[in-house]
C-alpha positions in Angstrom: 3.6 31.2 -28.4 7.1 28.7 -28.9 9.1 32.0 -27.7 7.0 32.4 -24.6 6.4 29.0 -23.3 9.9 27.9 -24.0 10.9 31.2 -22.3 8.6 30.1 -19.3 9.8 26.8 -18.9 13.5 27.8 -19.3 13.0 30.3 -16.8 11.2 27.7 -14.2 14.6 25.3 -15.0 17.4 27.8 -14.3 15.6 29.4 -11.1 15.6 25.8 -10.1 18.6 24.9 -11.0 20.6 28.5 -9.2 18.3 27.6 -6.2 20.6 27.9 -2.8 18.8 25.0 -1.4 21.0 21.8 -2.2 18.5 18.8 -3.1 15.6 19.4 -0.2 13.3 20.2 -2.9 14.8 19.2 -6.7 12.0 16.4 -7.0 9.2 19.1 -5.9 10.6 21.0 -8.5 11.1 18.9 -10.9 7.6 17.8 -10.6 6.7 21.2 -10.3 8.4 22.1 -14.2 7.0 18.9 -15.5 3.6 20.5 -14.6 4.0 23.5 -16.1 5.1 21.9 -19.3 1.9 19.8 -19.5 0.1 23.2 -18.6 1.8 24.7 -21.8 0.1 21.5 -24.0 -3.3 22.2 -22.5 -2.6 26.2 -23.3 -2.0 25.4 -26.9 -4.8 23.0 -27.4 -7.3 25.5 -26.1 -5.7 28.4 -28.4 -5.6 25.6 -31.1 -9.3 24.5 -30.7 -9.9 28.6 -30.4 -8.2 29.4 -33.8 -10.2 26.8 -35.8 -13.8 27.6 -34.1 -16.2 26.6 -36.4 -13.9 26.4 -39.5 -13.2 22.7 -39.5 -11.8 22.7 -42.7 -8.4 25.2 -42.2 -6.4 22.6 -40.1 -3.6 24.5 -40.8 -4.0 26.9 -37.8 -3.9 23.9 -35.4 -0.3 23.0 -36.4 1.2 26.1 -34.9 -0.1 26.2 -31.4 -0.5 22.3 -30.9 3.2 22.3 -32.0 4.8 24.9 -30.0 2.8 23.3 -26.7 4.6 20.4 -27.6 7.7 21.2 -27.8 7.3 23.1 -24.6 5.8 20.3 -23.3 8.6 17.8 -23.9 11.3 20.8 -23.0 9.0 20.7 -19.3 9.1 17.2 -18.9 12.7 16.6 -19.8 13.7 19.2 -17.7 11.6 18.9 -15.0 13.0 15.0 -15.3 16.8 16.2 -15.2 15.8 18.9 -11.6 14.2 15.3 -10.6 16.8 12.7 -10.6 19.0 15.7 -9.1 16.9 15.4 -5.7 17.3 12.7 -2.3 14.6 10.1 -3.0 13.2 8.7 -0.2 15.8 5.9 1.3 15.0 2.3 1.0 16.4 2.1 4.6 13.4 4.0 6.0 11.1 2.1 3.5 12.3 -1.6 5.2 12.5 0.7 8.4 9.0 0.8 8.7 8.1 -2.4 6.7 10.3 -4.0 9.5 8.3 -1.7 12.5 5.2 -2.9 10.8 6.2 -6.5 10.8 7.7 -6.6 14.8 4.2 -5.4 15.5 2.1 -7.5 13.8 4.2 -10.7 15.0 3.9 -9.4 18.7 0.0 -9.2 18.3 -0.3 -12.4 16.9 2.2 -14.2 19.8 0.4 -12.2 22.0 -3.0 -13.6 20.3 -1.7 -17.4 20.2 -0.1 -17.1 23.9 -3.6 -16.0 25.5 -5.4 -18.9 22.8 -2.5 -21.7 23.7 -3.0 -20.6 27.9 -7.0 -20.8 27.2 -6.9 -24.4 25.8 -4.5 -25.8 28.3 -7.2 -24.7 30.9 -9.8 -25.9 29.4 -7.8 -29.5 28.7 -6.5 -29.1 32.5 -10.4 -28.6 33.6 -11.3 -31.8 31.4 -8.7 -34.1 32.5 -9.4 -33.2 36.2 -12.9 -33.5 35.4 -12.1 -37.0 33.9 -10.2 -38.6 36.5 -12.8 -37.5 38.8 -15.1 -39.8 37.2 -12.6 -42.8 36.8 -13.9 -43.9 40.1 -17.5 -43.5 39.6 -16.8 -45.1 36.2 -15.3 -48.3 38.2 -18.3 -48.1 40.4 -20.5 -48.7 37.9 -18.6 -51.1 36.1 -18.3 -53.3 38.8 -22.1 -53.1 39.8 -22.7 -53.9 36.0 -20.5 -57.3 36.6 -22.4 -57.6 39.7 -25.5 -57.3 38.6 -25.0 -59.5 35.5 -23.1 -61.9 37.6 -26.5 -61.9 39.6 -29.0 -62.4 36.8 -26.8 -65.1 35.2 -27.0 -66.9 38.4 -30.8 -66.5 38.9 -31.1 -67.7 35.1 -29.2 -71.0 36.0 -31.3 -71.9 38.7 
């Protein structure tokens, strides 16, 4: 089981590796042989779990395949690591590209928001302030009849 899944996983590295495609795909497949390496740890804990059955007590037949899928485990994952870090990863340019795009866009809606709420209150204090110095006069009309009238009463209280 060793031979074959170390086999398997070498095989998986060097087809990688002898690939003609530069580094379009190396984290693909480097994910891809990590894979198959965990795959081998699940093969051997099934076989293991299938060689002990219902005979608890010979734990020495667990040590053989829960070994060997280890080892081909680690062989995937280190492997599959090196085809990995061989690959393009994505460029933080493009990340603060979009984060950037993102950011332009949300700043326009929200001037766009605040221009429309700024041009709303100016009306409404425009409306107010028209409103407002259309009463002044009224306001002056009614203060003076006020005086008047108190004027008036004070007079009539004299007398």
């Amino acid at each position: 089981m060793l031979v074959l899944g170390t086999t398997h996983v070498l095989g998986l590295f060097f087809l990688t590796v002898f690939r003609d495609e530069k580094s379009k795909r190396k984290i693909e497949d480097g994910n891809f042989i990590q894979t198959a390496g965990y795959l081998h740890t699940l093969i051997g804990f099934i076989v293991a779990v299938g060689l002990v059955g219902d005979n608890i007590a010979n734990l020495n037949n667990l040590l053989s395949p829960l070994s060997s899928a280890l080892i081909t485990s680690l062989l995937g994952w280190w492997l599959g690591g090196f085809i990995s870090s061989q690959g393009e990863h994505e460029e933080d340019s493009l990340k603060k590209e979009i984060a950037n795009s993102v950011a332009e866009a949300v700043a326009e809606t929200l001037d766009r928001e605040l221009k429309q709420y700024t041009k709303g209150i100016s009306k409404s204090f425009a409306k107010l302030n028209k409103e407002s110095q259309s009463l002044a006069p009224t306001i002056e009309s009614l203060n003076t009849t006020i005086e008047n009238q108190k004027n008036h009463y004070q007079k009539v209280f004299k007398e």
